[in-house]
N, C-alpha and C positions, 0 to 999 in steps of 0.2 A: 652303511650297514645293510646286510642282505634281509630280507624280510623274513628268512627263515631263523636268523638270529634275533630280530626283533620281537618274532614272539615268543620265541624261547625267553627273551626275558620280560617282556612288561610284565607287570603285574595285571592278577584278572581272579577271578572268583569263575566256580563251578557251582551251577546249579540243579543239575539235574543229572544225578549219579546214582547208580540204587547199589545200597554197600554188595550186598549178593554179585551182584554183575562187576566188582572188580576182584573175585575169586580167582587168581591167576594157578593151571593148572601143578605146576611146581608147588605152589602153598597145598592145593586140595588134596595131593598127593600125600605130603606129610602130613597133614590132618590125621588123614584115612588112617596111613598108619599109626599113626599115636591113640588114633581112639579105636584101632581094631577094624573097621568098615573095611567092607570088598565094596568098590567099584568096579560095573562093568567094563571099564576100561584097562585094557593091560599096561599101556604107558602113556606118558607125557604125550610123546605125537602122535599115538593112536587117538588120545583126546583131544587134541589140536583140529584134527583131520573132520572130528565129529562137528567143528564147525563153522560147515557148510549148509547153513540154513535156507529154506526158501520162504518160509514166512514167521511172522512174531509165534506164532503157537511152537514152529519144530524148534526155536530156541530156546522157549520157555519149559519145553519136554525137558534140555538140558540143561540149562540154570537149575530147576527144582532136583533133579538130578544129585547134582554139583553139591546145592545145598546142604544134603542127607547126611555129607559128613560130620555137620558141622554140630556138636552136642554140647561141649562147656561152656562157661566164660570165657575161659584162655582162647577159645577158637575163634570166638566173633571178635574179642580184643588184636588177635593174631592178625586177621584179615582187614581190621578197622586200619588197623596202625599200618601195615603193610603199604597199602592205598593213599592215607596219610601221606606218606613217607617221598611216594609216586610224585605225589601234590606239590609236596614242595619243592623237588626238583626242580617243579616244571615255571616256577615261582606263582603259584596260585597261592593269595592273600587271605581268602574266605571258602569256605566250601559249604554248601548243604546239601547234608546225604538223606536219601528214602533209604527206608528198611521196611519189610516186609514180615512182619511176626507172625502172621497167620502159616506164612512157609515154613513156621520152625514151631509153633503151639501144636498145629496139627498133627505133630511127629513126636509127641508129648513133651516139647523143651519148654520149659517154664518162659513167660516172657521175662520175667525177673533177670534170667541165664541172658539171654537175648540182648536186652537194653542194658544191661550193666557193662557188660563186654565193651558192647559199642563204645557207651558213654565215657568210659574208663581212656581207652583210645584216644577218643574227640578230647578231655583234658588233658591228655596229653601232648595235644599236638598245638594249645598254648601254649604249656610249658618250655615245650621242646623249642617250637620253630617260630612262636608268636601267633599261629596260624588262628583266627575266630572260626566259628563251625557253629551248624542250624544242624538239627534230628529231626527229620519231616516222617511221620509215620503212615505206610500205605495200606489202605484193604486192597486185597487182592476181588476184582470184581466178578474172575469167574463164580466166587463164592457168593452166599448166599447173603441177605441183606441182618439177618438174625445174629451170625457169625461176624458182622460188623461191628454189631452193635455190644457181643459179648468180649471184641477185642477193646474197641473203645472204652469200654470199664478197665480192661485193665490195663489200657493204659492214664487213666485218671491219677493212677499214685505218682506215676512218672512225668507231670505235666512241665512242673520245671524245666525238663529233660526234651522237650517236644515244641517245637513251635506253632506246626504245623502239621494237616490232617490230609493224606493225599488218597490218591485213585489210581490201580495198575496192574497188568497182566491183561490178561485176554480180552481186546476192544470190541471186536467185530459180537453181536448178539447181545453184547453187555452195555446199555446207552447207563450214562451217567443217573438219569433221573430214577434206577433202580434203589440208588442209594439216597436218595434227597430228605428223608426221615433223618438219617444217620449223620448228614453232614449237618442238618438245621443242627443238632443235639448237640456233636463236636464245636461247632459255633458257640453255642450258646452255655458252652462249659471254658470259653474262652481261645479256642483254638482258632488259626487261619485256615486254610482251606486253599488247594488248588488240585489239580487232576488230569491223568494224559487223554488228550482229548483231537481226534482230527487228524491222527499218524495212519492207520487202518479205517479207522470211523469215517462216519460222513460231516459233514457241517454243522448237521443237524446235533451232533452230539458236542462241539463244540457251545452252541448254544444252551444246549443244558447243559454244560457245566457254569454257565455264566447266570441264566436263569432261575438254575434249580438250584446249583451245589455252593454258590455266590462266591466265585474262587477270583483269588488274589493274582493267579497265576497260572497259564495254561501250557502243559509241558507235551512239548511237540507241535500241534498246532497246523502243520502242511494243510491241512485240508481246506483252513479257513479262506485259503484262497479263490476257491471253487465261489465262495458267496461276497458279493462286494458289498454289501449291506453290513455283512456280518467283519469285514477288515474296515470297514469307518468306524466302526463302535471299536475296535481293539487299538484303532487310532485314535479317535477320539476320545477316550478313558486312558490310554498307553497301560493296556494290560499287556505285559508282557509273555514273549513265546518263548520255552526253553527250548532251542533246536538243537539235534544232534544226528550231525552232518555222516557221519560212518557209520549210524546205525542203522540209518535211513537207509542207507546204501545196501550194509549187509542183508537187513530185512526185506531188501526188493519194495522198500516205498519210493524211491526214486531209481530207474533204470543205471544212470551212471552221476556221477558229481557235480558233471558239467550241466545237469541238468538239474541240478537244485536249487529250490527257491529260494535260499536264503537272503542271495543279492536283491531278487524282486521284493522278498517282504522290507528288507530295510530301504528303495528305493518307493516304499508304499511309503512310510513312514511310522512299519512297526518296532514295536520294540523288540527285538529282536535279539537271545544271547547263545553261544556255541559250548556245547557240552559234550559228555564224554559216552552217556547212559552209562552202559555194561561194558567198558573199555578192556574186560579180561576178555570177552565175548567175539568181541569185534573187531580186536584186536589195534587197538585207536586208543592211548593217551588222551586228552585234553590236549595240549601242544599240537599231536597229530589231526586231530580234529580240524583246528586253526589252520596249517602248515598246509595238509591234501585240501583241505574246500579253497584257501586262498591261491593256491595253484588253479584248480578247475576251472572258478569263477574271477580268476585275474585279480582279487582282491588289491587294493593299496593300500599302500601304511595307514593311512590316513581311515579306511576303513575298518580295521585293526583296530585304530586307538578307539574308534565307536563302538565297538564289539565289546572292547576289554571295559568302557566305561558303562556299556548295558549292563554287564556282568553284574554292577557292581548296586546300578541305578534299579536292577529288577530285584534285588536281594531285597532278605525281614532283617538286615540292620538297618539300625538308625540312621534320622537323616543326618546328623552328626556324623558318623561313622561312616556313611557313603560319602558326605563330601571330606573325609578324611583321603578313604581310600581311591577316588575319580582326583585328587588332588597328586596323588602319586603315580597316579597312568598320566596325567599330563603333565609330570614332571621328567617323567621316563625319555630318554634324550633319545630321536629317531637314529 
C-alpha cells in the first residue's frame, strides 16, 4: 500500500479547525447571494487569487471578510455540514471545531443564530456518518478583555453545547495573560481551556498559556521549541501541540515544509497532532496536510500510525472512547 493511500484511509480525528476557515469560496458565493450581500470580490478565482497571504493578520483581513456573509442559521448549519461532509471523506472519526462568535455578535447576529447552526450540523454528522464532534468556543484576542467576558455569558446557556474555551486571531501584541481573569471564570464555570500559542508569538507566550490560562492544550505550539526548558515540561506533562502543517507554511511561519518542525517535535517526544486550521484558506484538507508534510519530512507508515493515534490521545473524549478509537488506528491494516 502506497502511503498516500494509507492515509487516505486510517482513521484520525481533527483537532484544530476553526469552522469560519473552512468557508470554501463556492459555498460563500451562494451565501452572498441568497442573503443579498455584495462582496468585493467579482468571482470564484478572483477570490482564490486574494489568497496569497504574507502574514496571519493579511488572512484574517480575509477570513472576517468572508465571514460577513454569513447571517442565518441555515448559513452556519450550510458551512458546518459542508466541512462535516469533507471530514468524513477523508475518514476522520472525531472532530473538534473552534468557532468564533465575537466575528458574528459584532455584526449584530445573535449568538443563539451562530451556535444553533453549528450545533444542528455537529448532530448531524452523528447521525449521518457516526462522526463524535467537540464545539470549542474562541475569543478573538485582538479584542478587548470586557468583550470576553460579555461573550462568555452568553455562552453560559449553551454550555452542554461547549467543551471547551479557546484563544485566537491576531498573536503578535496580544500575550495570553491579557485574558487570564476570563479564563480562571470559564474554568471555573466548568469549561476546559486551551489557546494558539507560539505560531507568531514568542515562548514566552506559550508559557502563559500554561501558567496563566491553565490550558489543556496548545494549538500550534512552533515556537516552544526555541525554549528547552519550556519542551521538557510539554514532555513531561504530554501537553499536547495541535500543528498544522500548510498553514504554517501559507502563513510564512516556516519558509518551506521541508523545514518543519513537526518530525523534531515528535523525535523530542512531544505530543504532537496534524490538522487542517482554515483548510478553505490554505487550501489543505486534513489528508493533504498528512500526504504534503509526510512527503517533505520523509514521514513512515509507522509515523502515520503515531500521528493518527495522537489525534486521538490529545482529544476531550473519554478514556474509554480513546482507547475505543487508538484501537481501530491499530487495527487499520498497513
Amino acid at each position: 500500500m502506497t502511503i498516500e493511500k494509507f492515509i487516505c484511509g486510517i482513521p484520525k480525528a481533527e483537532l484544530h479547525v476553526h469552522i469560519e476557515g473552512t468557508f470554501e469560496p463556492e459555498l460563500m458565493f451562494e451565501i452572498a447571494q441568497r442573503n443579498n450581500i455584495k462582496i468585493k470580490y467579482k468571482s470564484i478565482d478572483d477570490l482564490r487569487k486574494a489568497y496569497d497571504f504574507s502574514n496571519l493578520q493579511e488572512f484574517l483581513d480575509i477570513y472576517y471578510d468572508g465571514a460577513s456573509v454569513l447571517i442565518h442559521e441555515r448559513d452556519f448549519y450550510d458551512m458546518t455540514w459542508a466541512y462535516i461532509k469533507k471530514l468524513h471523506s477523508q475518514n476522520v472519526l472525531h472532530a473538534e471545531i473552534f468557532f468564533d462568535p465575537q466575528t458574528h455578535t459584532d455584526r449584530g447576529i445573535q449568538f443563539s443564530t451562530v451556535i444553533t447552526g453549528i450545533h444542528k450540523a455537529l448532530e448531524n454528522a452523528e447521525k449521518e456518518f457516526g462522526m463524535s464532534t467537540k464545539l470549542i468556543m474562541c475569543f478573538l484576542r485582538h479584542l478587548d478583555e470586557e468583550q470576553a467576558f460579555q461573550t462568555l455569558e452568553q455562552a453560559l446557556e449553551y454550555k452542554d453545547w461547549i467543551v471547551a474555551i479557546g484563544l485566537d486571531s491576531s498573536e503578535i501584541g496580544h500575550p495570553p495573560s491579557k485574558f487570564q481573569r476570563v479564563f480562571e471564570k470559564a474554568q471555573a464555570r466548568g469549561f476546559l481551556t486551551v489557546a494558539h500559542a507560539g505560531e507568531e508569538g514568542p515562548p514566552e507566550y506559550v508559557w502563559e498559556t500554561l501558567n496563566l490560562l491553565n490550558v489543556t492544550r496548545i494549538d500550534h505550539g512552533n515556537r516552544a521549541l526555541e525554549d528547552d526548558t519550556l519542551v521538557q515540561l510539554l514532555v513531561q506533562k504530554q501537553i499536547p501541540l495541535t500543528v498544522c502543517p500548510l498553514s504554517n507554511l501559507k502563513l510564512r511561519v516556516v519558509d518551506k515544509l521541508e523545514n518543519h518542525p513537526l518530525k523534531k517535535m515528535m523525535n523530542n517526544g512531544l505530543l504532537v497532532t496534524i490538522n487542517s486550521d482554515d483548510p478553505a484558506y490554505f487550501r489543505g484538507q486534513l489528508n493533504d496536510n498528512y500526504l504534503k508534510l509526510s512527503k517533505a519530512l520523509r514521514l513512515t507508515i509507522d509515523d502515520i500510525y503515531q500521528l493518527a493515534k495522537n489525534s486521538f490521545t490529545a482529544s476531550f473524549l473519554s478514556d474509554s472512547e480513546k482507547l475505543s478509537y487508538i484501537k481501530k488506528v491499530d487495527d487499520y491494516e498497513k
